[in-house]
N, C-alpha and C positions, 0 to 999 in steps of 0.2 A: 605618532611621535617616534616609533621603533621605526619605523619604515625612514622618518626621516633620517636617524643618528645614523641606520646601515649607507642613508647615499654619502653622509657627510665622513664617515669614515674608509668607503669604499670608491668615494666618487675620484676622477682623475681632470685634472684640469686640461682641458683642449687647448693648446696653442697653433695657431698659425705660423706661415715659414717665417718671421722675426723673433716668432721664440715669446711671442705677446697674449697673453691670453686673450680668450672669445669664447669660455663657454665651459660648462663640465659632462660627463659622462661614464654612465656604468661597464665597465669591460670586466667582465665578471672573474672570469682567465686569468688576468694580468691582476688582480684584485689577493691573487694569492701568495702572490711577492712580500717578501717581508726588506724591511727598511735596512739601509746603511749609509749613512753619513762621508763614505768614500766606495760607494756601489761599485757593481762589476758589468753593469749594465746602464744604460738612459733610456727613456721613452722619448718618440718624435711624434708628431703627426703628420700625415699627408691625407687632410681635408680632415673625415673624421673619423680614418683608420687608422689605430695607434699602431705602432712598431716599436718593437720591442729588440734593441742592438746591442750588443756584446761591444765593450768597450776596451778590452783586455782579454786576455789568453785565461780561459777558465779550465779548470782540472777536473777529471771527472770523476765525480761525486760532488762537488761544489758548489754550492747554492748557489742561487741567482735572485743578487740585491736589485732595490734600485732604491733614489733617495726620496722618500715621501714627500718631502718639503725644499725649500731654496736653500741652497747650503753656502751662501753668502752671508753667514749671520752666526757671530760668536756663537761658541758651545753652551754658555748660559741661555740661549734667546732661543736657539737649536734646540735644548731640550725640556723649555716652557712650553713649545707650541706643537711638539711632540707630544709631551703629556697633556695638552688642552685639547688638541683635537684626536690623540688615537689611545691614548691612557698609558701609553706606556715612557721607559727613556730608554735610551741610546747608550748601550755601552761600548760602541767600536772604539777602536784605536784612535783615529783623530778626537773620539769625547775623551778618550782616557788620558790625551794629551793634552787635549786644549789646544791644539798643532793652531798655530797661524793663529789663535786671539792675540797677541800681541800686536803683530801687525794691522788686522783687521780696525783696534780701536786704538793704536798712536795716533799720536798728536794733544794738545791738550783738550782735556777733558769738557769744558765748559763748553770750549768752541763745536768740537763732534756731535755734543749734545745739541746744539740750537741746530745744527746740520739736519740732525734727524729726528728733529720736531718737523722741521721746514719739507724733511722728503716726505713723513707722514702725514701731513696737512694740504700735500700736495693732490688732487685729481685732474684725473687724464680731461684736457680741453677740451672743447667743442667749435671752438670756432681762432681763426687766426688770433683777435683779440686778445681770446685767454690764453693762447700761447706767450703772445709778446709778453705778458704779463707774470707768467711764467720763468721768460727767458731774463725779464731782466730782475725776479726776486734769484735766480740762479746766478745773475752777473754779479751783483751786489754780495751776497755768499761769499763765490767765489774768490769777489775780488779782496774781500775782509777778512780770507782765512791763509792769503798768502802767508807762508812762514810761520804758519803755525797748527795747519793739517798734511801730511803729503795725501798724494794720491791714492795709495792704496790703505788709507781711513775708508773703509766702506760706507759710511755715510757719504763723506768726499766722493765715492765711487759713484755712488749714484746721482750724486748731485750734477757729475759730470754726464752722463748717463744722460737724464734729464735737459741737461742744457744741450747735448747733441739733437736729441730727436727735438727740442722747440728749434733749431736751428735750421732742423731739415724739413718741417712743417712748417718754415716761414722762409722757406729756398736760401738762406744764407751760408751755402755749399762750402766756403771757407772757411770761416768759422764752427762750422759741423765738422771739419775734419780737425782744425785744432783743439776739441775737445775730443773726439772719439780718438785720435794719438796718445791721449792723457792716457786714456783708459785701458792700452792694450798690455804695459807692463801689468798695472793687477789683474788683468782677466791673465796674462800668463800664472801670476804667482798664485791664484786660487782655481784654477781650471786648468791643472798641469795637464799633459797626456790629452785625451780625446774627450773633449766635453762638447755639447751641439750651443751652449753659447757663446763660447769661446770662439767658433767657426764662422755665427752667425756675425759677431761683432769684427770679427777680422773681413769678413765678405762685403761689412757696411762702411767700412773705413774704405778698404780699396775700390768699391764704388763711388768715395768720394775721392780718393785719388784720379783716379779715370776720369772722372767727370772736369778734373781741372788739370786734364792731359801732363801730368804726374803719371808717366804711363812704366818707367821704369821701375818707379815704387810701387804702383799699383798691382803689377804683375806678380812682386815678392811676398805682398801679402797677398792678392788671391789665390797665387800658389801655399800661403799656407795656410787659408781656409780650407782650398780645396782636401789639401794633407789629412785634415782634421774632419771634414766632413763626407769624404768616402767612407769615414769607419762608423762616425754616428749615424747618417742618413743612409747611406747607400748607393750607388752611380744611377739607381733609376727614378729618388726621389725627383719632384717638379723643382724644389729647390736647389738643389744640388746639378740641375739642366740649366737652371739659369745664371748658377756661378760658371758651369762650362763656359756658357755662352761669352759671358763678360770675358773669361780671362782667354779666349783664342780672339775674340774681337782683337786684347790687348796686346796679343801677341804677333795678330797680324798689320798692326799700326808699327809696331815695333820694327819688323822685319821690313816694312817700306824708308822707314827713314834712316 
């Protein structure tokens, strides 16, 4: 049982280049980082070696954060799930603020609330089917909280979120783009500066620009994936090779026409 608490407190979640979890594991090294709620640091993976990126100009002597948990998620919910899984709270600047809970849960209350029953009741599909099914409890949502959630309700966030990727696991390439558009104003306003979701989510938008030969806007946002993920990932990640790739493809469509 001691054996277990140490992985569930020490463990790191593996993601994949979508920024999607597949898995956890011990890196005993990077185990000795202590928590911040606005870090100075992110973790990536490439395959099952973490990396470990300065996100910011550190001073020397300055310790090096990173954020234990998803920091999409008011400072009440931020520092429940701090204290249930590592025993302690969060006393940074953003908890001492409450920075950005406003935004995060405008809109009316009731409505937010059924949003985020609806994203927690949600699991990840297995087959087209439970996508469709998926996508159209996300349309229904969507279409009943017009005018009275905006977009950056992070429930709303994800709800959008959600109805992208059923969109693009059911090929409906246009529709995937006008949900993940939704999304890029609040991934700016909670992922300022250099975050590796924010890069990811800009890098999946311009791939569905590109794909529906939107190639002038495609390029402005992969170019500001790219911006954003030379500092998180690095020029030699495998992901960061294959936004190359997309945005000189885009570039050299450009240059012909």
């Amino acid at each position: 049982f001691s054996l277990f608490l140490q992985v569930t407190c020490n463990c790191f979640t593996i993601s994949n280049g979508e920024m999607q979890d597949v898995g956890v594991g011990l890196y005993p090294s990077m185990s000795l980082l202590n928590h911040s709620c606005d870090p100075n640091c992110v973790i990536v993976f490439e395959g099952y070696q973490l990396l470990l990126r300065s996100i910011r100009e550190i001073q020397i002597g300055e310790e090096l954060t990173i954020s234990y948990i998803e920091s999409l998620m008011p400072t009440s919910e931020r520092q429940k799930q701090l204290m249930r899984q590592y025993c302690f709270e969060c006393d940074c600047l953003l908890c001492q603020n409450q920075e950005k809970d406003a935004e995060k849960l405008a809109g009316e209350e009731h409505t937010w609330k059924e949003v985020k029953d609806a994203v927690n009741e949600m699991r990840y599909p297995k087959s087209k089917e439970e996508w469709k099914q998926v996508l159209t409890r996300c349309h229904n949502l969507l279409s009943s909280n017009t005018g009275y959630l905006p977009d950056t309700n992070i429930y709303q966030l994800k709800m959008l979120d959600c109805a992208m990727d059923a969109c693009i696991n059911l090929g409906s390439w246009e529709e995937a783009l006008y949900y993940g558009s939704r999304t890029l104003g609040p991934y700016r306003l909670y992922y300022p500066g250099f975050h590796p979701l924010r890069a990811v989510q800009l890098m999946r938008v311009g791939k569905l620009q590109y794909t529906q030969d939107m190639f002038p806007q495609a390029l402005e946002t992969l170019k500001q994936a790219y911006n954003i993920m030379k500092v998180t990932h690095g020029t030699d990640h495998s992901l960061m090779q294959t936004l190359m790739e997309i945005k000189e493809q885009c570039e050299a469509i450009m240059r012909t026409q």
